[in-house]
N, C-alpha and C positions, 0 to 999 in steps of 0.2 A: 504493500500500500504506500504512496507515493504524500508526502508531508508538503502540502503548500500552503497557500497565504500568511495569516500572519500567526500562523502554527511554525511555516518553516521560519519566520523570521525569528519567532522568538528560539527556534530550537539553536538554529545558526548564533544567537547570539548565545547564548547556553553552552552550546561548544568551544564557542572564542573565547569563553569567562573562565572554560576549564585547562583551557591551552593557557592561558596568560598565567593562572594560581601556577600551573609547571613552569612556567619558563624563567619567575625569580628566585628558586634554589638552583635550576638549573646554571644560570647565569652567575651564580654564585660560585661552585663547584667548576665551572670552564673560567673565570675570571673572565667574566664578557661585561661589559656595562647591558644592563637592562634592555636601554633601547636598542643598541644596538641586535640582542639578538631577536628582539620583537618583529624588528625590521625582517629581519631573514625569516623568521616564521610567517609572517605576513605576506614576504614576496612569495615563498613556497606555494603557501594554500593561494595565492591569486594566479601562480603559475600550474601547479595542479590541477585546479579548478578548471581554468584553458582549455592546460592534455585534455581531462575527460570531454569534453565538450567535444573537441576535435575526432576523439578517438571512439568508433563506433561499436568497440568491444566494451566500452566500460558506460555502455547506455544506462544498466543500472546507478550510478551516479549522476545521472543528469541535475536531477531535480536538484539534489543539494548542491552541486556545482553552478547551477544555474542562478541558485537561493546569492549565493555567495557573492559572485561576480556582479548580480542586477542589485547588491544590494541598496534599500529606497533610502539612501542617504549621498545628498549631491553635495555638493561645495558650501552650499550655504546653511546646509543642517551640519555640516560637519562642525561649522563656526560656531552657530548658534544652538547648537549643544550642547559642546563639548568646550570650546573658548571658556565663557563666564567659568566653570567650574576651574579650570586651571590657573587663570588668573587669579578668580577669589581668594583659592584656596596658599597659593604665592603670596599672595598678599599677607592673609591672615596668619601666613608662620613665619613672617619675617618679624627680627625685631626692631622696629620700628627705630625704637631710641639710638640703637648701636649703626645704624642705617644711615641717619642724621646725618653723622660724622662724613660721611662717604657720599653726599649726595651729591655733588659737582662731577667724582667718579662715575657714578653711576649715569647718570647725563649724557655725558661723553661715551659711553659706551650705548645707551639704549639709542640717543638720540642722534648724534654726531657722527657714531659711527656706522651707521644706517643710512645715513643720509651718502657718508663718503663712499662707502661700500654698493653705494645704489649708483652714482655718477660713475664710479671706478670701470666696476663690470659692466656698465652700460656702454661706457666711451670706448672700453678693450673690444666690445664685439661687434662695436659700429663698422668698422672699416671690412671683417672680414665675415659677417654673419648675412650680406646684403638684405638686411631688414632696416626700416625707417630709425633713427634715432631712437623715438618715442616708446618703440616696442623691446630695443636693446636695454632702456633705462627702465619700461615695466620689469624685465625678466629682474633685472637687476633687484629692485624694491620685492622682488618675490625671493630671492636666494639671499637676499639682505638678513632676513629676520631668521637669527639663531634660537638653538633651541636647548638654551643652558640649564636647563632639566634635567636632560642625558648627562652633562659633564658636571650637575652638583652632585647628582647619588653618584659618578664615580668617587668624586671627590670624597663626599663621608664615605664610603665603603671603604677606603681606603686609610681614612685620618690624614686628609689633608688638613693644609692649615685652614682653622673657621674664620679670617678675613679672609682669603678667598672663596672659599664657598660663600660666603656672606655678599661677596660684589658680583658671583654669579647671580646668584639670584636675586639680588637688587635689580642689576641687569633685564631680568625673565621681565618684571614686573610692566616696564615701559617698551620692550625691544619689539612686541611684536605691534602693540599701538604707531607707533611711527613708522613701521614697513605697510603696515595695514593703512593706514592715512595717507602715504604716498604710495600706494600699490591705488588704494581709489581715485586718486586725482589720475593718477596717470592712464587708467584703463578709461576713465571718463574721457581723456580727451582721445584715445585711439576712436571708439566706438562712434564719439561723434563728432569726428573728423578735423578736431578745434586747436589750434594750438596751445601749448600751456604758455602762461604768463608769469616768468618767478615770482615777482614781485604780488602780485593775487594769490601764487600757489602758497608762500610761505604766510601768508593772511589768514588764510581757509586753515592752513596747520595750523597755528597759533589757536584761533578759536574752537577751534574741534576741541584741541588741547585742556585750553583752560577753561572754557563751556560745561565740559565732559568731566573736569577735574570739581569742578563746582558741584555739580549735579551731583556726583558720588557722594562726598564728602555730604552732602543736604542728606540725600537718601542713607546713609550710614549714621548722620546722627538721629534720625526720623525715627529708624528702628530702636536704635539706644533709650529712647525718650518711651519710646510703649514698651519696649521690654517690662520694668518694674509694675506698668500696668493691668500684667498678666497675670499680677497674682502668684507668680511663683510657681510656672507650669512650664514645666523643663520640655516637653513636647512641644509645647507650642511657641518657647523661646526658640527653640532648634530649626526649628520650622520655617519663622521669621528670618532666621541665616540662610537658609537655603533657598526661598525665594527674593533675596534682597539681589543677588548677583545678575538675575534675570533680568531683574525690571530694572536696574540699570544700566542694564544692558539695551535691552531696548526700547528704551524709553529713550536713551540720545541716541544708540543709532537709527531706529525706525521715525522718530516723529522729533524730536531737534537737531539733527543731522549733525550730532558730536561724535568723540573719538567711545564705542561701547567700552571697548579693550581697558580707558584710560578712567571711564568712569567704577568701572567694577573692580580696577586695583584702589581707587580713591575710597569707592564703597568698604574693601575690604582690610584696608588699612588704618581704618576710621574704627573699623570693629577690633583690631586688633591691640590699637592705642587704650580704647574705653571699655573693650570688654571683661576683661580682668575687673574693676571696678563697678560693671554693671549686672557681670550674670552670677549666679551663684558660684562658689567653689567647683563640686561636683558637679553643674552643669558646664562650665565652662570646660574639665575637662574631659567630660562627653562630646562636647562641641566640636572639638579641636581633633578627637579622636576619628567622627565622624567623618569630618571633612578632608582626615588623610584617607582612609576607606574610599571616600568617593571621588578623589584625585587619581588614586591609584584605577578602580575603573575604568573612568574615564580618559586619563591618558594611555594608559596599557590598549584599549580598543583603540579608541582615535588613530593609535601608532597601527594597530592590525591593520584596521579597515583601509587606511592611507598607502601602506607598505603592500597590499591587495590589489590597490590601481595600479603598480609600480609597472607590470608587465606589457597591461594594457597603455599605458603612456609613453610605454617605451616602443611599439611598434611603429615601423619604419624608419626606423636609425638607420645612417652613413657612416661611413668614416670618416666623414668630417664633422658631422656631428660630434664625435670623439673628442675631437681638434678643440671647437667651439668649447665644450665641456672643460676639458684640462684649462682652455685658456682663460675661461667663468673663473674657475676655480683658483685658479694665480693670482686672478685681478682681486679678487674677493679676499685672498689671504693675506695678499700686499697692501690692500686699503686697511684691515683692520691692524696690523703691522703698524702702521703708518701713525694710525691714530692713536694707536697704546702705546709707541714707543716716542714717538714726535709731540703727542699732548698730554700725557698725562705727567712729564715732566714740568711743562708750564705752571699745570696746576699744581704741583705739590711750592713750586718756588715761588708760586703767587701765595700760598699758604691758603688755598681754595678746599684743597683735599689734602689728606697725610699721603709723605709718599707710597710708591707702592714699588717694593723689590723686584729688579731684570728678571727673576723666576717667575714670578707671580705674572709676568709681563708676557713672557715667553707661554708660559702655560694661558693665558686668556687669550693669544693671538692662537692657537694652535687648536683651545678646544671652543673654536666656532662652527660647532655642525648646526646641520640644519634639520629640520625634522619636520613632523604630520604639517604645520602649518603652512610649511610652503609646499611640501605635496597636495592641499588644501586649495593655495590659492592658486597654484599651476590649475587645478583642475578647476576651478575658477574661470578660464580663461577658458580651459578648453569646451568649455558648455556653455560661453557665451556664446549667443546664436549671431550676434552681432560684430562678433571678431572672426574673420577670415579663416581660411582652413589652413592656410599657408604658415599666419602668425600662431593657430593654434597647434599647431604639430609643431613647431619651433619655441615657442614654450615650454610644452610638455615635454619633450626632451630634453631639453637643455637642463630646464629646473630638476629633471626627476635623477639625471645623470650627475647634475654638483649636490644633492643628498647622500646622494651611494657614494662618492668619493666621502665626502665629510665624513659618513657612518663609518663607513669599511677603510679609511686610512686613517683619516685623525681619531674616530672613537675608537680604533681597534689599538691605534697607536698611545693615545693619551696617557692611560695608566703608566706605562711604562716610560714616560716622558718626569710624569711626577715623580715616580721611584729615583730617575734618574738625578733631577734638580734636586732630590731630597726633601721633599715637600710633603715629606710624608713623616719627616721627623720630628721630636719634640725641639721646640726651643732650647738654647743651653739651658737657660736657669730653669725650666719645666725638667730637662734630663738630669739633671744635678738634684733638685727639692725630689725627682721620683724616688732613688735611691734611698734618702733620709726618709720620707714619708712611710713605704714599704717597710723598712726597717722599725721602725716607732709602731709601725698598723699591726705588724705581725707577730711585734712584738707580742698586743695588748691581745691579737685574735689566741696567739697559743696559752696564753693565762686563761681569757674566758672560755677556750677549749677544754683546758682540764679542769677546770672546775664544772661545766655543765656535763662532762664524762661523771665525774662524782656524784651530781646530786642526779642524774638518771642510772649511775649501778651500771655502768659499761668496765670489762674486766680490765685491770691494772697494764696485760701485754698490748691490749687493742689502743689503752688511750695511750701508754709508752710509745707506740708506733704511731700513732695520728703526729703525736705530739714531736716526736725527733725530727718528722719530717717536715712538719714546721719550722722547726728550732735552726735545722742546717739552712732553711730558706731564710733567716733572720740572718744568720751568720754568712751567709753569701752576699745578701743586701749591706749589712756590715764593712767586709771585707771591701764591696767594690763602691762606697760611699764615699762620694768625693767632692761633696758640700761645703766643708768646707776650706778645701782648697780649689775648687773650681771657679766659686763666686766671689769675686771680693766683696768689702761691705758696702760700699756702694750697691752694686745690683741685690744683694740680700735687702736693704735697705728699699730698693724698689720692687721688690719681688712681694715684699711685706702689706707694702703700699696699695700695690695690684689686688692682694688678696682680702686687703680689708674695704678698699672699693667696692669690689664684687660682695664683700660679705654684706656691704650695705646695702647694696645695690636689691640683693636677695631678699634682705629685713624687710626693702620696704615693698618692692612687689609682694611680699607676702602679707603686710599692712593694706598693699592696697586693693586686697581683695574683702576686706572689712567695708559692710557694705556702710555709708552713710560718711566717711569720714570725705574731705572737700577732694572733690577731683582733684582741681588746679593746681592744690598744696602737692598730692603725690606728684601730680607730671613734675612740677617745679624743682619737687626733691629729686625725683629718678633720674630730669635731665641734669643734673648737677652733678648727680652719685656715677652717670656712665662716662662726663667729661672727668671725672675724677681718677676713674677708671684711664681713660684714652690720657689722662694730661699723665698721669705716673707712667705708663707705656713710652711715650714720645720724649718725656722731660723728666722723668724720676718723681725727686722730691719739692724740684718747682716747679713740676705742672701738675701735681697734688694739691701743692697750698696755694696755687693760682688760679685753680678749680672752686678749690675751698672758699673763698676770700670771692671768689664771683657769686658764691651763693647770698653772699650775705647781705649782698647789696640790694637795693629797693628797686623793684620793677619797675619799668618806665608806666603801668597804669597804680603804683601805689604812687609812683612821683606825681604824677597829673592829679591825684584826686588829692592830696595835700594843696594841690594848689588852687584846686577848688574851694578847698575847706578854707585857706587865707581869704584868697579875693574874694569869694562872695558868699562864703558863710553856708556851703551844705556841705552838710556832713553826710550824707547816706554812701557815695561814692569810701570816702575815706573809715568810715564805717565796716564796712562788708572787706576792703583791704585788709584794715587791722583786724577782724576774725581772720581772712587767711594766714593773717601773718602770726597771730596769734597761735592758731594752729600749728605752724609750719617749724617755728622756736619750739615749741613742744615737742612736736614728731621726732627733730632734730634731734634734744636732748635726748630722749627717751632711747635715739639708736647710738648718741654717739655713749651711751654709757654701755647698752650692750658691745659697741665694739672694743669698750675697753674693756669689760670681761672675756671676751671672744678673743683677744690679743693675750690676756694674761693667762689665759688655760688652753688653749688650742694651738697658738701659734709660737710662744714662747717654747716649749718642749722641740720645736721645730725648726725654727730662726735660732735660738737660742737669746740668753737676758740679754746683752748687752743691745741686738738688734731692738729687740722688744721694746727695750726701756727710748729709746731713739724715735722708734715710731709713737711710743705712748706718749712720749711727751707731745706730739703734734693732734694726737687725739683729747690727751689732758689740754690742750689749750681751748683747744673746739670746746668742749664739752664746761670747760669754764666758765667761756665765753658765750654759752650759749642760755648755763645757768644764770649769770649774770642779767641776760638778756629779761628771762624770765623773772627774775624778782622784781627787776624794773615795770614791769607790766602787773604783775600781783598786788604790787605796791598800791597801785592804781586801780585795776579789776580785779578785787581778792574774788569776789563773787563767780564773776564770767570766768572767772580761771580755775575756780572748784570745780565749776559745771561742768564746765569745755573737758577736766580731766574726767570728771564721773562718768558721761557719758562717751569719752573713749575707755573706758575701762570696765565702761557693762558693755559693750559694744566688742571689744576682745572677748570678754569674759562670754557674749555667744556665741563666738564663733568657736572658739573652745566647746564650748557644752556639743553644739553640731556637730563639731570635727569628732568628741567621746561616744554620740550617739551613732554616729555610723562606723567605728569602730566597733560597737559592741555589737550592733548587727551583723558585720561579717566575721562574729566570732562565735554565730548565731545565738547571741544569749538576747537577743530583745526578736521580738516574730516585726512581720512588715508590717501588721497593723498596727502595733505600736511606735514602730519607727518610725512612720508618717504622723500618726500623732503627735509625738512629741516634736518633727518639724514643725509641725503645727502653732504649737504652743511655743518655741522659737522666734517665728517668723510675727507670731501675736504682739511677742515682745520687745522683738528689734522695729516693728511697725510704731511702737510706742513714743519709741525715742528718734523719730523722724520726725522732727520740728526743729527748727531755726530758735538757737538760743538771742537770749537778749544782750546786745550790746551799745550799753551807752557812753558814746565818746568823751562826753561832758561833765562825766562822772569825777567826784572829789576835786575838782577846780579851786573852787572857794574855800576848802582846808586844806587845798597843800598851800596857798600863799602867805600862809600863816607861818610856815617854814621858813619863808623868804627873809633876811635880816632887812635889807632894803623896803620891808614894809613895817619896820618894829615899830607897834606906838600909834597904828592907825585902826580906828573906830571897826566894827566889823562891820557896820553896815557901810562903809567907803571900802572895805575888800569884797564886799557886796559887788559894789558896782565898778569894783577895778576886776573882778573875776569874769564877768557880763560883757568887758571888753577886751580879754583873751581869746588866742586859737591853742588850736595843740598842734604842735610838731614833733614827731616820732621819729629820733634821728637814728641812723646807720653809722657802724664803723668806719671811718676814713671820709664822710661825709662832710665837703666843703661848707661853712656854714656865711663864713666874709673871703673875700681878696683883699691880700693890700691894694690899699688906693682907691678900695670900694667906698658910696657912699650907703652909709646905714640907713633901710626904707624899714628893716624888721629887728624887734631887740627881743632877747631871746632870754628865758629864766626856766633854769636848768631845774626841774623838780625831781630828775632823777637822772642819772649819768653822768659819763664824762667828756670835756672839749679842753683843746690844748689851745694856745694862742703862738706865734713861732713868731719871736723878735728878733733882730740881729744877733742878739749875743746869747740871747738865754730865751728859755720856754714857758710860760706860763699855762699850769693847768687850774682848771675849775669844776666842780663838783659840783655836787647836790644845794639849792639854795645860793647861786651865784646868778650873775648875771652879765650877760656879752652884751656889749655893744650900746649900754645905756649913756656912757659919758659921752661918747661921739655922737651918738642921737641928739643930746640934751646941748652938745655946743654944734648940731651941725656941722659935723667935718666926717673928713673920710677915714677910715681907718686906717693902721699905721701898719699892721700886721696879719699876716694869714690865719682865722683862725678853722679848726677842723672837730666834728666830733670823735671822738678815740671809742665809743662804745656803743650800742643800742640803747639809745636816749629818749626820756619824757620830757618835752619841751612845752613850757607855754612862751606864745608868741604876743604879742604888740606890734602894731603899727609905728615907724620912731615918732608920726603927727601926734597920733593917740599919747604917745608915752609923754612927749613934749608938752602936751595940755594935761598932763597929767600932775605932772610936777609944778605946775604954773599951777594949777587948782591945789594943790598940796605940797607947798614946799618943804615939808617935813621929808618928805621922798628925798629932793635933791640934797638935804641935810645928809642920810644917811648914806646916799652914793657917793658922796665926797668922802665922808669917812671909811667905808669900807675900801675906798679905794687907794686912802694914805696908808690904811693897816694891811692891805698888799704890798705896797710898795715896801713898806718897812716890814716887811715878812711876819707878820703878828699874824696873818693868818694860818688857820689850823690848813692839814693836808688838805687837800681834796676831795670828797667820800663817794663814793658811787651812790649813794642812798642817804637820803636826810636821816640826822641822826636824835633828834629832839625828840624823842618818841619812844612810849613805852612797846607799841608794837611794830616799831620800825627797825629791822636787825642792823648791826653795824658790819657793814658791808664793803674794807678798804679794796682799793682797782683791783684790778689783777692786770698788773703790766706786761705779763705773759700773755695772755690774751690780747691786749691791746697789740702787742708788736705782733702777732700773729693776723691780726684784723688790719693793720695800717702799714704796718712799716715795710721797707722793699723784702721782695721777697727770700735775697739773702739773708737778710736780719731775722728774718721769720722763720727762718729754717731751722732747728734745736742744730747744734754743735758739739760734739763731745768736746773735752780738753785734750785729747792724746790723740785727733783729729784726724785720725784716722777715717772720717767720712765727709768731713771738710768742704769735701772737694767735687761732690755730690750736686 
């Protein structure tokens, strides 16, 4: 009985699903890259398929060779199937933040080098391909678009290094958006008959572009926003992911006439920046698991079905078509050659991108194969009923001939290109900490070995023998341990650095998946914690504390909304600032103290103390400085700053209890029904504490200027109405506050922190209950000296007009600035204090100058230093 319609298709497809499950151990087992032997499985059954057809003996195979060959998938079901899913899913397992760093790279290679690759092999086969221009530069925009898929899974399969996997697939994201976007303009103007226009062509790119980039990004936060409104329905969050790729899809390519390609990586990167923070734990990694599942499908078929037509696209070949082929293939190697070896040095020297090493260079120009998409868009052309037979059999071979070379000589070759540059090795200081690490690990593993031998009654010969042969593997790692002679202390020193970035880095993705705490704070944090990461890589221990020392500075939208708050008196903008920032000092604290336990038990037994204590000092200044920061604000919001903690610490303290309950469900001691309940009763409860605490900026005004000496002696109800003509300034470390030679418009009373003044010969600091900038206000002149604040400061502000009728209505004021200002000069005044000190609940709180040169001073200065200087030099 003979299996047709959509019985054969689906059985057809059922066979390809069970041939694909074989062919990734297989490929494993022969060291083949995936695609590459997909490809050969694919030509096979398209060339099989043929035979029987031809062959009147093997009539019983008709049907299914027939099923195979016709199958009801054309060029633009292949795209709009299969596309969105591969780009999504690229998207969504990229990491975003680490990506940042590399994006002018990544540019240059999706976009740049597409474009040159497209002119290259278009202009090499104008002269001897005798086809028009226009059709030499389609082929070209069709064999442009690489398929760094194939060459990232070589890549991990092998342990290359993860920056280059990382600019592969950066790469995937955009490369086939720009072939595709000049693949359509230029089949547009073959079909009707028109010439292109550069100057219009690069127009139409650009808006496709950023149209398509918009649109994504819209539809990616769209979803984020009704996620939470679901109630907490992991089917139906999953769900929303799987149809979001679609409709951005065709929604700009079908009816805005945008780039789909460029909308569905925007879609999908959108999800993978905010998803973490918007789906649940265990759903997100359901989510994530899913969408490798349905990657793998879908590109494992895509590549069959594609590698299927190979046969058929290949019929009526020449030997010069051959010719034609090799000479694609040259031009295509040389352009991309051209551009990874000729631009991406520019950009590292323009300091656009970090550079990127002649291997890594070598390896990206080599593994540019091509794959299903331009077997895709070949076949594209040749089912245009509007494109000639001529131009379309000159297509189809040429594109389907520089695949098969790309497959079968660069992917067959690549692997062993990587072996060869050694790109498959650790780092020195990763090969040197492996040794020590194993050593220390295997140590602790053959202790809890023989003791859980003990307490389960395993005989004394059997755990003797588990155990020895542990012991000789301690004593091997031992012996060829060469940590610390391989590393000076410098790179120990940054190796350290590296390790506590990343371990922040960790803390707080795994913070930020605590649902309710402020978006903005973690990105803020996390982009901080991975330049922290990349600055110790590039620069050691000054591009750590250059990293550092960026965090702490005030975003350009908390700077504007302070200057809202000056000139016209709203506070809501600078309001909602200081909660984030509010938050963000906290979060801070909170990890830089875990880093400094994670330094004192993990990583000291491993760097050894003296490193340890070197790095801790840079972390003790952070974590000083960041307590410091904190008081300064409690001082002022004890309230908002109990709350802000209580409700991050029941808000841990759920995600805890969740993480215990589904622990003890796959240890099946709780059944489903109650494991859902008590999500239940969870999610009752973290719903509770979804409200907007309260924060009033205005708060304590009128009792801190009570502190102020410059107001001793005046009525309360005239600090009434001198508090009613204050602002608050929230100052930053290193924070400019005058220039010399400025004239004073604002005078500044420092209710909490610290600001230095820098005179020709000597420095004046001032503390808590001081005040900058009054005398020069009160004579109208400009000031004589630069002053700066040195720490995260509570400021109230005045106008100097305000201040100047101020003193004119109350001379009592000018009495007492004249005096505090003789008892500076004659040094009668007390130190400086970070924190007013007239107060039974106000702690005495002297600077921490450690911190301050950590937050201000050049970054030399800021660097800890031993005496025996041995890291000096760092």
């Amino acid at each position: 009985m003979e299996i047709a319609g959509l019985a054969a298709i689906l059985m057809a497809i059922a066979v390809l699903l069970v041939v694909v499950s074989a062919v990734q151990p297989l490929a494993r087992r022969l060291e083949l890259s995936e695609t590459v032997l997909l490809a050969i499985v694919g030509i096979v059954i398209g060339g099989a398929a043929d035979l029987v057809l031809r062959n009147s003996h093997l009539e019983i195979f008709n049907g299914a060779a027939q099923t195979l060959l016709d199958f009801p998938l054309n060029s633009e079901a292949f795209l709009l199937i299969f596309l969105p899913i591969l780009v999504f899913q690229g998207a969504l397992g990229i990491d975003v933040r680490r990506l940042a760093h590399e994006t002018a790279t990544v540019l240059l290679l999706a976009v740049v080098a597409v474009a040159v690759s497209t002119a290259a092999i278009g202009f090499a086969l104008y002269p001897f391909a005798g086809m028009p221009l226009a059709v030499c530069l389609l082929l070209g925009s069709i064999v442009a678009t690489t398929d760094p898929s194939a060459v990232a899974g070589i890549f991990k399969e092998i342990g290359a290094a993860s920056r280059l996997t990382r600019l592969v697939e950066g790469e995937a994201l955009l490369n086939d958006a720009a072939a595709i976007s000049i693949f359509t303009i230029l089949l547009g103007s073959i079909t009707s008959h028109h010439k292109i226009m550069l100057g219009g062509a690069v127009l139409e790119f650009l808006v496709s572009f950023i149209g398509a980039l918009i649109i994504g990004i819209v539809f990616g936060r769209l979803t984020l926003m009704v996620i939470p409104a679901l109630g907490a329905a992991p089917a139906a969050e999953v769900t929303l992911t799987v149809a979001l790729p679609y409709l951005s899809y065709i929604v700009c390519d079908e009816f805005l006439g945008f780039s789909g390609v460029v909308a569905t990586a925007a879609s999908g990167l959108t999800i993978s920046i905010y998803g973490p923070s918007t789906f649940r734990p265990q759903t997100w990694r359901f989510l994530n698991e899913l969408w490798q599942q349905l990657v793998f499908w879908a590109g494992s078929l895509v590549f069959v079905l594609a590698s299927m037509l190979v046969p058929r696209l290949l019929v009526g070949m020449t030997k010069w078509d051959c010719v034609l082929i090799l000479l694609a293939a040259g031009a295509g190697l040389l352009a991309r050659g051209a551009v990874v070896f000729g631009m991406l040095p520019i950009l590292a020297a323009t300091k656009l991108s970090p550079p990127v090493p002649t291997p890594f260079k070598v390896t990206m120009v080599w593994g540019g194969l091509r794959g299903a998409i331009t077997l895709a868009l070949a076949l594209a052309v040749t089912e245009n009923e509007h494109v000639s037979s001529s131009i379309a059999h000159f297509i189809g071979i040429i594109a389907t001939g520089f695949v098969l070379i790309t497959l079968f000589v660069n992917g067959m070759s690549l692997r062993y290109l990587v072996l060869f540059l050694k790109l498959d090795q650790l780092p020195l200081i990763d090969q040197a900490l492996r040794h020590q690490i194993l050593a220390i690990g295997l140590g602790e593993v053959r202790d809890q070995t023989r003791e859980v031998a003990g307490e389960l009654g395993f005989s004394t010969n059997v755990t003797n023998t588990v155990v020895e042969v542990i012991d000789r593997r301690v004593h091997s790692e031992e012996q060829a341990n060469t940590f610390d002679t391989a590393l000076g202390d410098r790179q120990r020193v940054t190796l350290a650095l590296i390790v506590v970035a990343n371990r922040e880095r960790s803390i707080l993705l795994d913070l930020f998946r605590i649902q309710g705490l402020s978006r903005r704070v973690m990105e803020t944090l996390l982009r901080s914690a991975e330049a922290m990461v990349d600055g110790a890589r590039l620069e050691g221990r000054f591009g750590y504390v250059r990293a550092l020392r960026r965090r702490l500075r005030p975003s350009l939208r908390f700077r504007v909304a302070q200057v809202i708050h000056h000139r016209f008196n709203f506070d809501t903008p600078l309001m909602y600032c200081m909660m984030e920032r509010f938050e963000m000092l906290m979060i801070g604290y909170f990890v830089s103290l875990s880093l400094t336990r994670f330094m004192r038990q993990r990583m000291e037994p491993t760097l050894g103390t003296r490193i340890s204590e070197i790095v801790g000092e840079v972390l003790g200044r952070q974590c000083k400085l960041l307590d410091e920061a904190l008081q300064t604000l409690r001082l002022h919001y004890h309230g908002y700053s109990e709350a802000l903690e209580n409700r991050m610490l029941r808000q841990i303290a759920l995600r805890l209890e969740e993480e215990k309950y589904d622990t003890l469900m796959s240890e099946s001691l709780l059944s489903e029904e109650l494991h859902r309940e008590l999500h239940r009763d969870v999610e009752h409860r973290r719903e509770q504490l979804d409200f907007r605490l309260k924060f009033n900026i205005r708060a304590g005004i009128e009792s801190r200027i009570h502190n102020f000496p410059l107001f001793e002696g005046m009525a309360d109800g005239v600090l009434h109405d001198i508090a009613m003509k204050m602002s608050i300034h929230f100052s930053s470390p290193g924070e400019r506050l005058y220039r010399k030679g400025q004239k004073v418009r604002t005078v500044y009373f420092i209710s909490a922190g610290l600001a230095e003044t820098h005179y020709p010969k000597h420095d004046v600091r001032f503390g808590a209950g001081s005040v900058l900038g009054g005398e020069e206000a009160l004579k109208d002149e400009r000031v004589t000296a630069t002053s700066r604040s040195l720490q995260f400061g509570h400021f109230m502000t005045m106008s100097a007009r305000d201040f100047r009728k101020l003193v004119e209505d109350y001379p009592r004021i000018g009495e007492n600035l004249e005096r505090l200002a003789q008892a500076r000069n004659k040094g009668e005044l007390p130190d400086a204090q970070l924190l007013p000190q007239d107060g039974e609940d106000t702690p005495n709180s002297p600077p921490s100058y450690d911190a301050i040169d950590l937050a201000t001073a050049p970054v030399t200065r800021a660097i800890p230093v031993r005496q025996d200087g041995q890291v000096s030099d760092a």
